[in-house]
C-alpha positions in Angstrom: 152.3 141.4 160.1 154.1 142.4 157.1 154.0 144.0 154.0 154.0 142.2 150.7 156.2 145.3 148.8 155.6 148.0 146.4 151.3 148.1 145.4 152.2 151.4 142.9 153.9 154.6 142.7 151.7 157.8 141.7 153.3 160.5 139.8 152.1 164.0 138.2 151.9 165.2 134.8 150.8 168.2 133.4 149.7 166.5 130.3 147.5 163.4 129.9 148.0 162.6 126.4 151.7 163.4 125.9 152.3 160.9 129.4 149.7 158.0 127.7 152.1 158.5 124.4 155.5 157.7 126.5 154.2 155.2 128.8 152.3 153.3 126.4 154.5 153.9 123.0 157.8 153.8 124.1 157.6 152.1 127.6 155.5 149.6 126.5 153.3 149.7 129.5 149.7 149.1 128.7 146.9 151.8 130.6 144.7 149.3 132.4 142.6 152.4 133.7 141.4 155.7 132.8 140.0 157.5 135.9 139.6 160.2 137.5 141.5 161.8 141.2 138.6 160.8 143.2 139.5 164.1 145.6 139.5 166.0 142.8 137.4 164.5 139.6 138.8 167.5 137.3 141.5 166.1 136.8 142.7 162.5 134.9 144.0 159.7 136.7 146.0 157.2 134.3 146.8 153.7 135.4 149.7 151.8 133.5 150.9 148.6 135.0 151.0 144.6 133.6 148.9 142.9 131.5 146.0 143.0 133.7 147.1 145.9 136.7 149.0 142.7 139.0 149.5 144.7 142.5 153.2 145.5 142.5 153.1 146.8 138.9 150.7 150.1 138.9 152.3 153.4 138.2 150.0 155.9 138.0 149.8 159.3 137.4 147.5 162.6 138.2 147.2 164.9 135.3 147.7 168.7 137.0 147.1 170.8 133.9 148.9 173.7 135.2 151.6 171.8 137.3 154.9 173.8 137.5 158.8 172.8 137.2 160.2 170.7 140.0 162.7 171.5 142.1 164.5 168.4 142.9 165.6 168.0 146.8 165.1 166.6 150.0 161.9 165.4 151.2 160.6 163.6 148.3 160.3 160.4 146.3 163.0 161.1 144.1 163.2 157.9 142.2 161.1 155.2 140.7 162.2 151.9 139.5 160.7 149.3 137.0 161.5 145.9 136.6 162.1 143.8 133.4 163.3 140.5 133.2 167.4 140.3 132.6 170.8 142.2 131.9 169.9 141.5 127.9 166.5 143.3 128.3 168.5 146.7 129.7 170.8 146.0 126.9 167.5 146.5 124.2 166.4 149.7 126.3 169.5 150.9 125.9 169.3 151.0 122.1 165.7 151.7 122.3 165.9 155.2 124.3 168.9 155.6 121.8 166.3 155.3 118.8 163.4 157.3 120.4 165.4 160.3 121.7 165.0 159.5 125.4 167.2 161.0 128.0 168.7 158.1 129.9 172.5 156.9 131.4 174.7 154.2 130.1 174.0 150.7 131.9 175.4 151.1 135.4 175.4 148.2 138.6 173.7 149.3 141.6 173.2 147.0 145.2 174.7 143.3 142.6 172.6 144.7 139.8 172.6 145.8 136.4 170.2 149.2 136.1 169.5 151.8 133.3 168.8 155.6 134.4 166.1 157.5 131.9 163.7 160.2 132.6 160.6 160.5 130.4 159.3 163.7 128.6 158.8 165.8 132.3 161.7 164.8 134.0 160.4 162.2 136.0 163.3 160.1 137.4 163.1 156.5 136.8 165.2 153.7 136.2 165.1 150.4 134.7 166.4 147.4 136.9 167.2 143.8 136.1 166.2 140.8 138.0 168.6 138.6 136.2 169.8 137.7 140.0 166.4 139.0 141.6 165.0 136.8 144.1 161.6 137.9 146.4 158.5 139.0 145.4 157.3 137.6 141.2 156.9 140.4 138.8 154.7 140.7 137.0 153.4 139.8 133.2 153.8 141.9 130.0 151.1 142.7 127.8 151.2 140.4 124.7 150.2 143.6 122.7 153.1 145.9 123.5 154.9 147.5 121.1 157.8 146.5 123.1 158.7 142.7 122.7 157.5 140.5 125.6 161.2 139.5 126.5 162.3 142.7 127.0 159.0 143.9 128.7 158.5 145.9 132.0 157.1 143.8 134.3 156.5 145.6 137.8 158.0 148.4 139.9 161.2 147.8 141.2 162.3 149.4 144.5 161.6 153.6 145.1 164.5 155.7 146.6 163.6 158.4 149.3 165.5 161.2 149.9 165.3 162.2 153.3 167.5 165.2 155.1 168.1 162.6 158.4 168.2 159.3 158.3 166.7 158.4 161.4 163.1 159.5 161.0 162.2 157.6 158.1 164.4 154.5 158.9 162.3 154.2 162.2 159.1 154.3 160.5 160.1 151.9 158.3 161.4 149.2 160.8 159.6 149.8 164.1 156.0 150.7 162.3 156.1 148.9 159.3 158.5 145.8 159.8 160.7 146.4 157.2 164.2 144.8 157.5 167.8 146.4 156.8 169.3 144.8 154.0 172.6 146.4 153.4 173.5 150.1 151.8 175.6 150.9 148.6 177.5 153.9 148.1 175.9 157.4 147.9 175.4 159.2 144.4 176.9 162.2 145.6 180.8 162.0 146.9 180.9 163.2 150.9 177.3 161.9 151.1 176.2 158.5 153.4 175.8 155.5 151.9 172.1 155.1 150.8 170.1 151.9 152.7 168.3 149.6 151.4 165.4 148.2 153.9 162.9 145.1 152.8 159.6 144.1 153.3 157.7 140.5 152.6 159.5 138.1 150.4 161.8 140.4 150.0 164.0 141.3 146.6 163.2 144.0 143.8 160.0 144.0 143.9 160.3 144.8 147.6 162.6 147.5 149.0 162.6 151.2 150.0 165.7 152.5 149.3 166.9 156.2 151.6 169.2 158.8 150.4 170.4 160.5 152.8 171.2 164.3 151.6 172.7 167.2 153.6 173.2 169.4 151.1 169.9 169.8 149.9 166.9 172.0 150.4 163.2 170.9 150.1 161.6 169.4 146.9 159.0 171.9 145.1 156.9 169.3 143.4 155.6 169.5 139.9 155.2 167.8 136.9 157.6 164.9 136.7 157.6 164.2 140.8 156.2 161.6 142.7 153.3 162.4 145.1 153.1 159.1 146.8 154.3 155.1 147.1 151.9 152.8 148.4 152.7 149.3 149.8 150.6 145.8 149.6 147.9 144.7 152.3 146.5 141.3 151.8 143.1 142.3 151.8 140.9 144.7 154.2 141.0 142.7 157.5 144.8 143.2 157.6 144.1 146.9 156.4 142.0 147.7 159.2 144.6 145.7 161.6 147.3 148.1 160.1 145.1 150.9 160.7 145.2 150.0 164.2 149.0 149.8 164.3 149.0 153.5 162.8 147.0 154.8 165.1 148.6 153.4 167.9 152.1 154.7 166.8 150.1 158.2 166.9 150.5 159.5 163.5 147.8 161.5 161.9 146.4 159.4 159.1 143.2 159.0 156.4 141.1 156.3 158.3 140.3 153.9 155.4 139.3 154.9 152.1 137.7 153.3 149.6 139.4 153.4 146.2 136.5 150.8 144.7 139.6 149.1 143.3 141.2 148.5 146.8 140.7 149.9 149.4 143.5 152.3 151.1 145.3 154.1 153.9 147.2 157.0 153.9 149.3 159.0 156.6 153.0 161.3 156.3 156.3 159.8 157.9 158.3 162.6 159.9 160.5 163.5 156.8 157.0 164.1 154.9 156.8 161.2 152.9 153.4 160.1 152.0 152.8 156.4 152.5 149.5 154.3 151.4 148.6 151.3 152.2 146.7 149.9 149.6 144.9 146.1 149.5 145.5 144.0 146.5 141.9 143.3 145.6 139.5 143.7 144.2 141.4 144.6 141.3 140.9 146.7 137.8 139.0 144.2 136.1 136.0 144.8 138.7 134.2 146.9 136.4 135.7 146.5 132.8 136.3 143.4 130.8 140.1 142.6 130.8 140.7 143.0 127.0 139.2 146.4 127.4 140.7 147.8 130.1 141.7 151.6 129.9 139.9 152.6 126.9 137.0 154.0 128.4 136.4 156.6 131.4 136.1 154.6 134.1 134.5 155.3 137.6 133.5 154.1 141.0 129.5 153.5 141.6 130.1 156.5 144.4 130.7 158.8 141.4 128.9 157.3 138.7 125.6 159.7 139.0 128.0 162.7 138.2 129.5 161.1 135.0 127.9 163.6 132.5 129.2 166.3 134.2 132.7 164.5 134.9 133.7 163.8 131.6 132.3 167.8 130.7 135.8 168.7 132.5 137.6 166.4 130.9 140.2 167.0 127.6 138.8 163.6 125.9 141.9 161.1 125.5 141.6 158.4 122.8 142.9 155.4 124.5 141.3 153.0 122.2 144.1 149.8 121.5 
């Protein structure tokens, strides 16, 4: 078996509608669901991806009112990519974050490619990457109603970095667990570091790869607002879920059992170096219980919670997400 690449990344914010504004206004990203954290229904759970929420291009975000600072270090997801569509594109972003007042590095090459560093309003660390050269898994498909032109548009999640203390515990995981495949390394961010690794999965390319930084000078992330609580990775559908399932449990680590997330269905479980992985299927898919042209502008929730929606929605700051 393998894995098809990156399903989504899920972040934290301490504010919904400030992280709608960004995402949406100046990312160009369109919110294709308006949820809630179905362990915890206090609190929002905001969906932007594609134009329709393509698996591969969902990065979400909890809404932890009270979230702290983060502490950047070892341990943690510590940096997620998006994808747009050529060197040109970056070009535009570059002029763009210019324009809105966006914290972000000059255009840089990283592993043969061109790649634009930015951090939004929390200091979540992302970075744009082109896929002038990209060849693997297909990205995904702007929304024609972005502010952003469709060109230029963010079409998926590129690969996530990990930033692990030792290299071997997560690599190991990754290859003998999960299948992924070493694909070559480029040098570290941080001189008297090792090189960080890139590993692949499925058809390969952008859309596809884990990338490990290996740091010995660092101490544990603190997460807060503007870190990365998870990255979950494509299933097919839920027979080859439950047959991963099986793989898990076999390799011994402690894991969720399957869930259902009514929009696919998932599993979750910790690597040594205490990254959380999901597995998440690609279907059913957001448009399950929303027409596609109005996805995201209503509160939307699974049939399992549907009965407590009055008192839901009580808790929650409403959030005009009306196009």
């Amino acid at each position: 078996m393998e894995l098809k690449g990156i399903h989504h990344v899920s972040a934290i914010t301490a504010i919904a509608k400030n992280n709608y504004d960004f995402y949406t206004n100046i990312l160009g990203m369109r919110l294709v669901k308006k949820s809630v954290n179905q362990d915890d229904t206090s609190m929002y759970h905001l969906f932007y991806a594609d134009e329709v929420g393509n698996p591969g291009t969902d990065l979400t975000f909890f809404e932890i009112v009270r979230a702290g600072h983060t502490y950047q270090g070892n341990n943690s997801i510590s940096l997620t990519s998006l994808r747009v569509p050529t060197d040109r594109a970056l070009v535009y972003w570059e002029e763009r974050f210019k324009e809105k007042a966006v914290t972000y590095q000059p255009i840089a090459e990283q592993f043969g490619r061109n790649v634009l560093f930015f951090q939004d309003p929390e200091g979540q660390r992302l970075v744009l990457v082109s896929d002038e050269r990209n060849k693997g898994v297909a990205a995904g498909v702007p929304w024609d109603k972005s502010p952003v032109p469709k060109e230029f548009g963010i079409t998926g999640l590129g690969p996530v970095k990990l930033t692990v203390p030792e290299l071997g515990p997560t690599t190991r995981v990754l290859t003998d667990i999960l299948n992924f495949r070493y694909k070559g390394s480029y040098p570290a961010y941080v001189d008297g570091q090792p090189e960080i690794e890139v590993y692949e999965t499925g058809e390969g390319g952008t859309g596809a790869e884990v990338h490990i930084e290996t740091r010995t000078d660092l101490s544990r992330e603190r997460p807060g607002r503007g870190s990365v609580h998870h990255v979950a990775f494509r299933v097919e559908d839920e027979e080859e879920l439950a047959a991963w399932h099986k793989v898990i449990q076999e390799a011994r680590m402690p894991n969720s059992g399957l869930v259902d997330r009514y929009y696919f269905q998932s599993l979750y479980f910790r690597e040594p170096n205490g990254i959380l992985y999901e597995l998440a299927t690609d279907g059913p898919g957001f448009a399950t219980d929303e027409a596609i042209e109005f996805l995201g502008e209503s509160v939307a929730l699974p049939p399992f919670l549907e009965e407590n929606r009055a008192s839901i929605e009580a808790r929650l700051k409403p959030l005009d997400t009306i196009k």
